[in-house]
Structure formats: C-alpha cells, structure tokens
N, C-alpha and C positions, 0 to 999 in steps of 0.2 A: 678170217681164219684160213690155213694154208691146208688145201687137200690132203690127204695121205693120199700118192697116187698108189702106192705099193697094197695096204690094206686094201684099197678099192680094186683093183686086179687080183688080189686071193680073191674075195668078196663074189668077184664077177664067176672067176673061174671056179669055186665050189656051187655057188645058185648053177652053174651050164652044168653042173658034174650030178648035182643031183636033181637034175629036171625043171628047176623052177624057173631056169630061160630055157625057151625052146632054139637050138641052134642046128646048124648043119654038120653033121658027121664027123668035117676037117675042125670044124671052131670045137668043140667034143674033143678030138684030139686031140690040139693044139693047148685046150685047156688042160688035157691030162699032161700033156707033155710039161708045160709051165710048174703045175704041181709038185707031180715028180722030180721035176730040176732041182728047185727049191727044195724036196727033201732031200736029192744027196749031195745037194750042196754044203749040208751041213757037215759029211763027213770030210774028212782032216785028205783022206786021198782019192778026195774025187777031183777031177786035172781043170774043175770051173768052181767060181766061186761067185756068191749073191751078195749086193752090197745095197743096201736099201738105202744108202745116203748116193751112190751113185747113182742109180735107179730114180730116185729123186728127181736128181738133177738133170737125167737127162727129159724128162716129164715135164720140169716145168721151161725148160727151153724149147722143149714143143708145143708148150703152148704159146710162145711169143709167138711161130709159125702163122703165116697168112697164109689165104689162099690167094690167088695170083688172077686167076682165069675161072668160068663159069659161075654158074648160080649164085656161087659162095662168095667170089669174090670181091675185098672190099677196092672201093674207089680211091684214085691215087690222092697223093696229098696236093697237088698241084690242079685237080681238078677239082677235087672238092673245095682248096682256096678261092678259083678263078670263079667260080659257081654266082 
C-alpha cells in the first residue's frame, strides 16, 4: 500500500504542535510554519499554493535517494557482484 506522505507530515506537525513529540524550538517552528502555509494556501490570493499530488511526487522520488558515503551507505553494484 502507497504512504500518504502528505497526511503523515500534517500528522507529524500537529503530535510537535501539541507536545506529543518532544522537539526543538526551530522544528516547533518550522512545524507552525508548515501548518499555517497550508491554511492560507487555501485562499484564492495567497501568491503559493499546496498541491498534494505534487507534494506526493516529489516524496516518493526521494525515496529512490541513496545514501552514497557513511554509515548508511549501501554498497556499490559492482562490488556487491564481484563479492
């Protein structure tokens, strides 16, 4: 089944907004800022607008994203072949 990444970002940003993630000050803000965008996005003359099929899409091409270097990263295809 395909995430809703958008749900799960309101989701994240209301739990930081009413305490039930404990965060830092900036992520607090960053969450209020998110929120509020989102409301006056909805109005006709606000000069941004929110597109959840966009939003989507750019979520799940970050998830194809590797990591490249440290801890995370996975092993090339050529070595894991040669192996």
């Amino acid at each position: 089944m395909k995430e809703n990444h958008v749900l799960l970002a309101k989701k994240y940003a209301r739990d930081v907004l009413d305490g039930s993630i404990v965060v830092s000050d900036l992520v607090k803000q960053a969450c209020k800022r998110f929120i509020t965008d989102l409301e006056k996005s909805q109005d006709r003359d606000y000069p941004f607008y929110f597109s959840v099929k966009h939003a989507e899409r750019v979520c799940t091409f970050a998830e194809l994203m590797t990591h490249t270097k440290g801890a995370w990263a996975i092993g090339s295809i050529e070595k894991d072949v040669l192996s």
